[in-house]
C-alpha positions in Angstrom: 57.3 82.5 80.2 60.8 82.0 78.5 59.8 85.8 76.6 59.2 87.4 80.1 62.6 85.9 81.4 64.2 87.0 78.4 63.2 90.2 78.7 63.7 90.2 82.8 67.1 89.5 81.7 67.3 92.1 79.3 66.3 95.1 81.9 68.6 93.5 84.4 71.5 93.9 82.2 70.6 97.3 81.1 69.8 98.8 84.7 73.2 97.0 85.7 75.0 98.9 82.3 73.6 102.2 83.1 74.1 102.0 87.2 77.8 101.1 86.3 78.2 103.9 83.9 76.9 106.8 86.4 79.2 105.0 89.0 82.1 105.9 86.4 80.8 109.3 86.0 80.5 110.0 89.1 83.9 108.8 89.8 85.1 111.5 87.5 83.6 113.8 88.9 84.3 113.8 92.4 88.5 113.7 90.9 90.4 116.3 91.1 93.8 114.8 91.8 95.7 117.7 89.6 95.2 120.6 92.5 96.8 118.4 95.2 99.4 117.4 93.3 100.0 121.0 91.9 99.5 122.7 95.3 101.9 120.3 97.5 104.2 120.7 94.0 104.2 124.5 94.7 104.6 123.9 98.4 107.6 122.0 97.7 109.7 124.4 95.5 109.0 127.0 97.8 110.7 125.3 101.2 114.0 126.0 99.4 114.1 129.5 101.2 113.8 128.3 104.8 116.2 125.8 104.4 119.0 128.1 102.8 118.1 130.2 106.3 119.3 127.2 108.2 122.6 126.8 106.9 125.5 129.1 107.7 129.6 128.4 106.9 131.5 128.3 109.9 135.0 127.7 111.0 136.0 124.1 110.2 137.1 123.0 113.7 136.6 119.4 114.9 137.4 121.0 118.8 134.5 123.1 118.5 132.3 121.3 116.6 128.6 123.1 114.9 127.2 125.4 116.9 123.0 124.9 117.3 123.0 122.3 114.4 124.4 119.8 112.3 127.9 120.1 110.9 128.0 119.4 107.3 132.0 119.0 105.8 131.3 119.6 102.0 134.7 120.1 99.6 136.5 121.7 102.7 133.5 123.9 103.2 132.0 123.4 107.0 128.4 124.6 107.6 126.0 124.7 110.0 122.8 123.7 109.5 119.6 124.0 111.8 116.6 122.2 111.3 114.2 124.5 112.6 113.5 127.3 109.8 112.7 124.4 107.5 110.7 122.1 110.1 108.6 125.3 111.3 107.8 126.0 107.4 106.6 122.1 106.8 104.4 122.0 109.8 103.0 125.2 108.4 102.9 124.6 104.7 101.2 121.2 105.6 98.4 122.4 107.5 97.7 125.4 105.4 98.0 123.1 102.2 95.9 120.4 103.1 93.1 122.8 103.9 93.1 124.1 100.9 92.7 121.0 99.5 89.9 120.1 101.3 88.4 123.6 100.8 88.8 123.1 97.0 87.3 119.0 97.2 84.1 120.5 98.9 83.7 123.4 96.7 84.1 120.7 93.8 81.4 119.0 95.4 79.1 121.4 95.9 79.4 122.6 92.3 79.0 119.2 90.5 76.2 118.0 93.1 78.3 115.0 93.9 80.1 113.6 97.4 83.5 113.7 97.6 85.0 111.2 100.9 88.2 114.2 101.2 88.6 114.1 104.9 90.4 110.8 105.4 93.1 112.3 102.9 93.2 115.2 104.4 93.7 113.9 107.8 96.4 111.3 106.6 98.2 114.2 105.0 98.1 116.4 107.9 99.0 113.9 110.3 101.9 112.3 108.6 103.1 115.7 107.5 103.2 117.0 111.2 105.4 114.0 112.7 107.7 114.0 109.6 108.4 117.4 110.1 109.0 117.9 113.7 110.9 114.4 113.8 113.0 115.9 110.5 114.1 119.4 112.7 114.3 116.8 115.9 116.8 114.9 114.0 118.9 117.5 112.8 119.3 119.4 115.9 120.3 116.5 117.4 123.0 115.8 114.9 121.5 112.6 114.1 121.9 112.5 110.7 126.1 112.1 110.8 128.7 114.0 109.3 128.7 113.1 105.7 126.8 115.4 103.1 124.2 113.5 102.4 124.0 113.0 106.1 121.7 116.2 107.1 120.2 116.6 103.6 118.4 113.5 104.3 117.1 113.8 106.9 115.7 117.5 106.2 114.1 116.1 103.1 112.3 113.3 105.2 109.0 115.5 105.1 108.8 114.9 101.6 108.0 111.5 102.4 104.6 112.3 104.0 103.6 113.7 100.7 104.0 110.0 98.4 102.4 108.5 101.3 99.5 110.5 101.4 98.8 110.0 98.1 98.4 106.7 98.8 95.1 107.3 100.5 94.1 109.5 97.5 94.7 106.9 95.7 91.8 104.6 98.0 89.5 107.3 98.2 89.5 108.4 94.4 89.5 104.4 93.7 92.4 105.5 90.8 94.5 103.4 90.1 96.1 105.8 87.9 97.5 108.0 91.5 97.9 104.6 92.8 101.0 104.3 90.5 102.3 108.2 90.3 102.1 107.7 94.6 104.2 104.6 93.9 106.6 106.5 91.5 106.6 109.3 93.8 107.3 107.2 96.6 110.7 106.2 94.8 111.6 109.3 93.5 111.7 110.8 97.1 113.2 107.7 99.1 115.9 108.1 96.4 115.8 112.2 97.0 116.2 111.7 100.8 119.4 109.1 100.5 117.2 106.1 101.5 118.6 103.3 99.0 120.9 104.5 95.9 122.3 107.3 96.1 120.4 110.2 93.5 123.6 112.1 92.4 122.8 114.9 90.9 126.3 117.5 90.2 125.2 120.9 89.5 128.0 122.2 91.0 126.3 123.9 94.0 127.8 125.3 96.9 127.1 123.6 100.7 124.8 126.3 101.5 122.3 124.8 98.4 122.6 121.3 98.1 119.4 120.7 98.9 117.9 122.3 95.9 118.3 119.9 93.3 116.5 117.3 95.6 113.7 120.1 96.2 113.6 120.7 92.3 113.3 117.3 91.5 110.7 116.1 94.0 108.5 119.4 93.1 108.8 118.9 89.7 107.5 115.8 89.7 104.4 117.1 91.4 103.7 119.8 89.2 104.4 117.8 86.1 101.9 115.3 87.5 99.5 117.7 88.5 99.4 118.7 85.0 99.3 115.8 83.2 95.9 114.9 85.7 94.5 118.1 84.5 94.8 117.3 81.0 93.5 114.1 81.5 90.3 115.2 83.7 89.8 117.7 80.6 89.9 114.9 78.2 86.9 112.9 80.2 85.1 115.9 80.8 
C-alpha cells in the first residue's frame, strides 16, 4: 500500500512537471512582444513629418495672437502650431498599426499551432490610441496647452502615452513580467517626454519648428531598442 502511494506520488509529480513545462513552452510560443514594440517604434519616428507640417513661424504679435493654433514663443522665434496633421496621422497610424499586430499574432498562431488571447491588446491599443489622439489635436487647437514651449509639445506628444499603457495589457495577456517592466520604464520615459513631472531637457540646439524631435527620437528609440532586445531574447529560448 505505502509502494502504490509512493509511486501515486511519483506520477503525480511528474504529470505536474511535465504539464508545467508545456505551459512554459507554450508561453513562449504564443510571445512575440519584439514586432509590437518594433512596429509602434517605427510608427513613432515616422510622426515627425506631420508634426513639422503643423508648425509655421509667424509674426510675433501679442494683438493678433496664432492664427488656427497654438502660439509657441521660442528664443524670440513665434510659431504656429496646429494639432491636426499630427492628430489625423496618430488616429491613422494606430489603427493601421495595431492591425498589423493582430494580423502578425494570428499568423504566429496559426504557424506554431498555439492560441494567442491578441484581441484584448489590440482593442486597448486602439481605443486608448484613438481618444489620446483626437483629445491631443483638441487640445492644441484650443490653445490649451499655454504659451510656454514645452506648453504645445506636450500636449502633442500625449499620444505617446497610449502606447506604455497598452503595453500594460500585453504585459497581462503574455503573462511577462519581463514587458511588465519595459511598459513601466516606458511609461516614465514618455510622462517625462511629454512634460508630465521633471522636465527631460534635452539641448540639441534645434530650431522651434523641430523641437519635438528629440522627444519623438527618444520615445522611438526606446521601442525599437526594446523590440530588439525581445527578439534576441525569443531567439535565445527558441
Amino acid at each position: 500500500m505505502t509502494d502504490e502511494s509512493a509511486l501515486s506520488a511519483d506520477i503525480a509529480r511528474q504529470v505536474f512537471s511535465t504539464t508545467e513545462h508545456l505551459t512554459r513552452r507554450v508561453r513562449q510560443a504564443q510571445r512575440g512582444t519584439w514586432f509590437p514594440l518594433v512596429l509602434l517604434g517605427l510608427v513613432v519616428v515616422a510622426a515627425a513629418p506631420f508634426y513639422r507640417l503643423g508648425r509655421h513661424v509667424v509674426t510675433c504679435d501679442p494683438a493678433l495672437g496664432a492664427r488656427g493654433g497654438v502660439e509657441l514663443i521660442y528664443k524670440g522665434t513665434c510659431v504656429q502650431v496646429v494639432g491636426w496633421p499630427a492628430g489625423v496621422y496618430w488616429i491613422s497610424a494606430f489603427v493601421l498599426a495595431y492591425a498589423a499586430i493582430a494580423a502578425f499574432y494570428v499568423h504566429r498562431a496559426r504557424s506554431r499551432g498555439v492560441g494567442a488571447r491578441i484581441l484584448p491588446y489590440v482593442g486597448a491599443g486602439v481605443a486608448v490610441g484613438l481618444i489620446f489622439g483626437v483629445l491631443s489635436g483638441w487640445a492644441q487647437q484650443l490653445n490649451l496647452a499655454g504659451m510656454s514651449p514645452s506648453g504645445p509639445v506636450a500636449v502633442g506628444l500625449v499620444p505617446l502615452i497610449s502606447i506604455s499603457l497598452a503595453l500594460f495589457v500585453l504585459a497581462r495577456v503574455e503573462r511577462s513580467w519581463a514587458v511588465l517592466s519595459f511598459a513601466i520604464g516606458y511609461l516614465v520615459v514618455t510622462l517625462l517626454a511629454c512634460g508630465i513631472g521633471p522636465r527631460l531637457n534635452i539641448d540639441v540646439n534645434l530650431s522651434p519648428t523641430w523641437s519635438f524631435l528629440p522627444a519623438l527620437a527618444l520615445t522611438g528609440g526606446v521601442l525599437l531598442l526594446g523590440g530588439a532586445g525581445f527578439a534576441l531574447a525569443e531567439r535565445r529560448h527558441a
